[in-house]
N, C-alpha and C positions, 0 to 999 in steps of 0.2 A: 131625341131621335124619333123619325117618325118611318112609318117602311108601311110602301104598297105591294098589295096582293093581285097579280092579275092571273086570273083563272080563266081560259079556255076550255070549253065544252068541244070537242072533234068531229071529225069521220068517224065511223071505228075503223081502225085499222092503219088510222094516218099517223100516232103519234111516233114512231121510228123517224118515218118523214121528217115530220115537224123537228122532232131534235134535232134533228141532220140538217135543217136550212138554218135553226135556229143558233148552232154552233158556229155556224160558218158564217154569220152574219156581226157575231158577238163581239168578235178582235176591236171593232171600231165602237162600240157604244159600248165597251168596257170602261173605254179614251175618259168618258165624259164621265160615266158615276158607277159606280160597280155593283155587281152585278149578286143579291145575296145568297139564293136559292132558284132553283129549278126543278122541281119533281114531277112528275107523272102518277097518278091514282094506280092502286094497284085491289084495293077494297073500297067501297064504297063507291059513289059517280064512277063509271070508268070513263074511257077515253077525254080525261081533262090533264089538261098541264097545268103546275101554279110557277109561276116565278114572282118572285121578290125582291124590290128595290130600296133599299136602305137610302133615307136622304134625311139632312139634318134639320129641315124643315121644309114646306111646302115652297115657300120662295126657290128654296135649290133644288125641289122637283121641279118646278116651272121651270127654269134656267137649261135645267139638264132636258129639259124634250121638246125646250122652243128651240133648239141645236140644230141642224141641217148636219145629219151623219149618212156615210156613204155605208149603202149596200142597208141600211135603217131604215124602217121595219123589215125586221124578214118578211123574206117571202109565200107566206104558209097561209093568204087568205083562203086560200081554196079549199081549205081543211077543215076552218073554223064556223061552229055550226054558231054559236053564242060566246060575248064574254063580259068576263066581270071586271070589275077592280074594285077593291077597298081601301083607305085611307087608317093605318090602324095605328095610335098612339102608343109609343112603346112605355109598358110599365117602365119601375126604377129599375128592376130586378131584369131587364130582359138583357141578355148577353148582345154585344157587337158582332155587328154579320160581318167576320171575318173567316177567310177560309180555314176550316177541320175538317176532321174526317172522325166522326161519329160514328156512325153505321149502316148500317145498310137498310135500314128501315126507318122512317119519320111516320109519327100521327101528329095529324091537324086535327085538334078540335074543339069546335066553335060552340059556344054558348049564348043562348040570347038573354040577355039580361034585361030585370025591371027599369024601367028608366032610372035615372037615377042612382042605381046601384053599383055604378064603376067605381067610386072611392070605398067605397066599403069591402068591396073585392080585392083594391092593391092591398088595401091593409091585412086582410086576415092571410091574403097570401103571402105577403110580405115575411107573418110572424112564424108561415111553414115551411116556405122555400128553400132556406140552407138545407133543411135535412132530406127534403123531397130531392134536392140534385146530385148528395148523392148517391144515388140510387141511380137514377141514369140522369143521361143532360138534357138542362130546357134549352132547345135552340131558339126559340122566341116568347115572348109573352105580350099582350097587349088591349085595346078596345077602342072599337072604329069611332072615327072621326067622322068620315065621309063612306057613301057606302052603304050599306044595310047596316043601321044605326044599331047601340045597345047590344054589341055583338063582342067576347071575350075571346080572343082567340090564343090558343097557346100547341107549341108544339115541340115534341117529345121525339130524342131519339133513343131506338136502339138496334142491336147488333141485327136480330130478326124477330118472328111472332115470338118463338117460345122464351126471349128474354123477356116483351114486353109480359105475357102472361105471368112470369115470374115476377121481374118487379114491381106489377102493379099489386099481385096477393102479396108482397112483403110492408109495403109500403100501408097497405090499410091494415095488414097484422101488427104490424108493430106502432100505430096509430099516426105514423107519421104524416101521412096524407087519409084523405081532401086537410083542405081547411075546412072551418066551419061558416060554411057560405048558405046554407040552409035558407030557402024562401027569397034569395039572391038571384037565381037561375029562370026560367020558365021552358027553355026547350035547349036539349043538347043535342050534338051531330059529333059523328069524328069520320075521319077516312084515313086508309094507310096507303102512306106514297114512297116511293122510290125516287134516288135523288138519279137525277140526270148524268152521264157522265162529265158536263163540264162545269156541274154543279160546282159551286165552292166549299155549300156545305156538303159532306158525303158520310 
């Protein structure tokens, strides 16, 4: 599996808007390939949207957006100051974007890795991951293909801050996380988003 990231930079003040055209646009390009997440920043960049499209390879993202769908793309250029997209190969260990309801709060966050150093990453994470989830749930894990390369991105839900503050001091107290990825890493980001209400993940 592999699943894009597209991230929108806004107005400030437009993102209400944008979910609102971008809901109402969704019905039909659900049709074609669905739809995994949608949050909005709530810490870190503000005024950005991420949504997430799960495809089982790039051939079926191609397929799915040479499509000709009605009322596709929303309508929200007028809002959009910059965007991205990333191309991110899902680890073994990354769960299927199927719709739950997690909670009310997701961190994305990305690390840039040494070249080179993405199989060495699945693996030591591989050997933590049962007991890191649970503690709460990974809703994705993964490392870009296309994109701003050599980049680890994984993301974490929970209920709100003061669970994540709690599970993250249990998780290093009781040694169960990080793995030991040490000298693997060169710069880390995170940001806390809120899922969209027509998110699937929530």
């Amino acid at each position: 599996m592999i699943f894009e990231m597209r991230t929108y930079r806004l107005q400030p003040g437009s993102v209400p808007e944008v979910e609102k055209r971008f809901a109402e646009a969704l019905t039909e390009r659900v049709k074609v390939s669905p739809l995994g997440a949608f949050f909005h920043t709530e810490v870190g960049p503000l005024n950005h949207v991420i949504h997430i499209w799960p495809y089982d390879d790039l051939q079926h993202r191609t397929r799915a957006r040479s499509q000709s769908i009605p009322n596709w793309p929303p309508k929200i250029q007028e809002f959009i100051v910059e965007m991205e997209s990333k191309i991110v190969n899902a680890a073994p260990f990354c769960p299927a974007f199927t719709p739950r309801q997690h909670g009310n709060l997701y961190e994305i966050r990305t690390y840039t890795m040494l070249p080179g150093a993405a199989p060495t990453v699945i693996e030591r994470w591989a050997e933590r991951i049962e007991g890191r989830v649970k503690l709460s749930p990974l809703a994705a894990a993964g490392h870009t293909e296309l994109g701003p390369l050599n980049q680890w991105i994984h993301i974490w839900a929970y209920k709100d801050a003061a669970e994540r503050f709690r599970i993250r001091d249990e998780a290093r107290a009781t040694g169960a996380w990080p793995p030991n990825t040490r000298g693997q890493f060169i710069k880390q980001e995170n940001m806390l988003v809120v899922p969209a209400s027509f998110s699937p993940l929530r």
